[in-house]
Residue, then its C-alpha position, 0 to 999 in steps of 0.5 A: x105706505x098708503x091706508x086701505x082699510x080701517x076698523x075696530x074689528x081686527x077680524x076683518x082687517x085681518x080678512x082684507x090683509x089676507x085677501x090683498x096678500x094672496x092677490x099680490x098686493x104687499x101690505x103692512x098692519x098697523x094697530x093690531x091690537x091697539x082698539x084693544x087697550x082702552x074702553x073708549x073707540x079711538x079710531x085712529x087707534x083701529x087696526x089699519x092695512x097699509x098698501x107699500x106700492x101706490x101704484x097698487x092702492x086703487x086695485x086694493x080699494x077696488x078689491x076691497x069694495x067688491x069684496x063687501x058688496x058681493x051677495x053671501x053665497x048660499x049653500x046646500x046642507x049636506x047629509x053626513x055619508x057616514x052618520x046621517x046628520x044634516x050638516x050646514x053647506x058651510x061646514x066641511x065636516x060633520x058637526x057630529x062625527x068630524x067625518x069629512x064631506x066627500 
C-alpha cells in the first residue's frame, strides 16, 4: 500500500477515492473517521487514501495534482421550462419546483 492523499477533510478524500476508483486505480481508506474523534488535529490521524499497486502511485499523484489545479468550471443559469425560476447552471433541477432541466 502506498499513501496518495491525506486530509482533515474526509469529503475530499473521499472525492480522490472515488475519482482514482473510476479510472481504475484500486484504493483503500484508511482513518475515515479518525480526525473526527478528538478536538486536537492529528494528522497522522486524517483520513488517508492508500494506492494497492505501486505501479500505479505516480498516475495517481498526477491525477490527484491536476484535479486541484484545474480552473472551476463556469456555468450558465438556466430558466425553469416549467415555473420560470433562474436556476444556478450547477443545479439539475430547479430549486423551486425539482422540475428537471431538459
Amino acid at each position: 500500500m502506498y499513501e496518495v492523499f491525506r486530509d482533515i477533510d474526509s469529503v475530499k478524500v473521499g472525492m480522490i477515492d472515488g475519482m482514482l476508483k473510476e479510472s481504475g486505480i484500486p484504493t483503500l481508506l484508511k482513518n475515515w473517521t479518525g480526525a473526527n474523534i478528538i478536538e486536537v488535529p492529528i494528522p497522522s490521524l486524517y483520513p488517508t487514501v492508500y494506492v494497492l499497486n505501486g505501479s500505479q502511485v505516480d498516475e495517481a499523484k498526477e491525477q490527484i495534482k491536476e484535479f486541484f489545479e484545474a480552473a472551476p468550471e463556469e456555468k450558465e443559469e438556466w430558466k425553469c421550462p416549467k415555473c420560470g425560476e433562474t436556476v444556478d447552471g450547477y443545479l439539475s433541477e430547479c430549486w423551486a419546483c425539482q422540475s428537471s432541466k431538459e
